[in-house]
N, C-alpha and C positions, 0 to 999 in steps of 0.2 A: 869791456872788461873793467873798465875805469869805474864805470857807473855801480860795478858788481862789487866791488871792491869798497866804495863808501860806502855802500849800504852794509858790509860786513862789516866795517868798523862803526857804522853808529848804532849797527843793533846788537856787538859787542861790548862795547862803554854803557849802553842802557842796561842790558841782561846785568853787568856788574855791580850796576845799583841797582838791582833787583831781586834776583834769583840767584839762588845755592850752588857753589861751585857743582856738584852732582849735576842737577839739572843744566845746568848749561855746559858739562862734558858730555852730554848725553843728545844736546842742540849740536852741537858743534860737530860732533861724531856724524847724525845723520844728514846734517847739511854737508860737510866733508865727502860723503859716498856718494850723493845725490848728485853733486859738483864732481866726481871722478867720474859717474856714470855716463852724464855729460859729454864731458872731455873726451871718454872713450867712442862716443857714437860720431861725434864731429869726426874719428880716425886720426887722432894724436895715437901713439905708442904710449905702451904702457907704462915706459919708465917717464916719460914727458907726464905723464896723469899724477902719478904716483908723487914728483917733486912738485906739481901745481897743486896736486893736493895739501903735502904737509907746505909750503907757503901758506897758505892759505890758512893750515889749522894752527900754527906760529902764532899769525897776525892774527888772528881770532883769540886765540890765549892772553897775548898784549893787551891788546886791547879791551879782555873782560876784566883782568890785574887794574888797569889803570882807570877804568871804570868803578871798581870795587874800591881802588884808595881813593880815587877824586870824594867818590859817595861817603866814604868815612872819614875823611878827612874835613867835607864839607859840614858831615853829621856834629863831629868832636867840634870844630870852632863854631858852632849853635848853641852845644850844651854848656860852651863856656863865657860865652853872651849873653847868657841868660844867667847862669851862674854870677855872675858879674853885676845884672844888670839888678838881682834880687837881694844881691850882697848891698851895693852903694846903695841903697834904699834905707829910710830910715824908718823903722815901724811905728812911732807914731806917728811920724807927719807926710811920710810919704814919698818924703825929699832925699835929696842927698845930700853928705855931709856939710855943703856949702850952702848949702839954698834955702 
């Protein structure tokens, strides 16, 4: 379960720097059923499915949130690196204001 468990959180932080809240409510949904359908064949009860399910779609939501700010967050301090780095430049020489 452990091992089931990383792999849903690292291919929820990826999907968040990748793909459109839509499309990954629509991953998550069918992974959700497929993992209850599961659960129900092993012979868990249905309410034991039902909260292993919504755990699961929680941490899956978290995890696409914090994938989705890591990514633009990482995005915005690039755009302002480079903003930076074209401003201290100096157009004829190439330098900066010091050099």
């Amino acid at each position: 379960m452990l091992k089931s468990v990383l792999v849903v959180i690292a291919v929820s932080i990826a999907a968040g720097a990748t793909i459109r809240a839509w499309a990954f409510a629509a991953f998550a949904f069918l992974l959700v059923t497929a993992l209850g359908i599961v659960i129900l064949l092993k012979g868990s009860s249905l309410t034991e499915t039902v909260v292993s399910c919504l755990e699961v779609l929680v941490l899956m939501e978290i995890c696409y949130l914090a994938g989705l700010f890591a990514f633009s967050l990482w995005g915005h301090i690039q755009k302002r690196r480079k903003k930076n780095a074209i401003v201290d430049r100096s157009p004829a020489t190439g330098k900066g204001p010091h050099g």
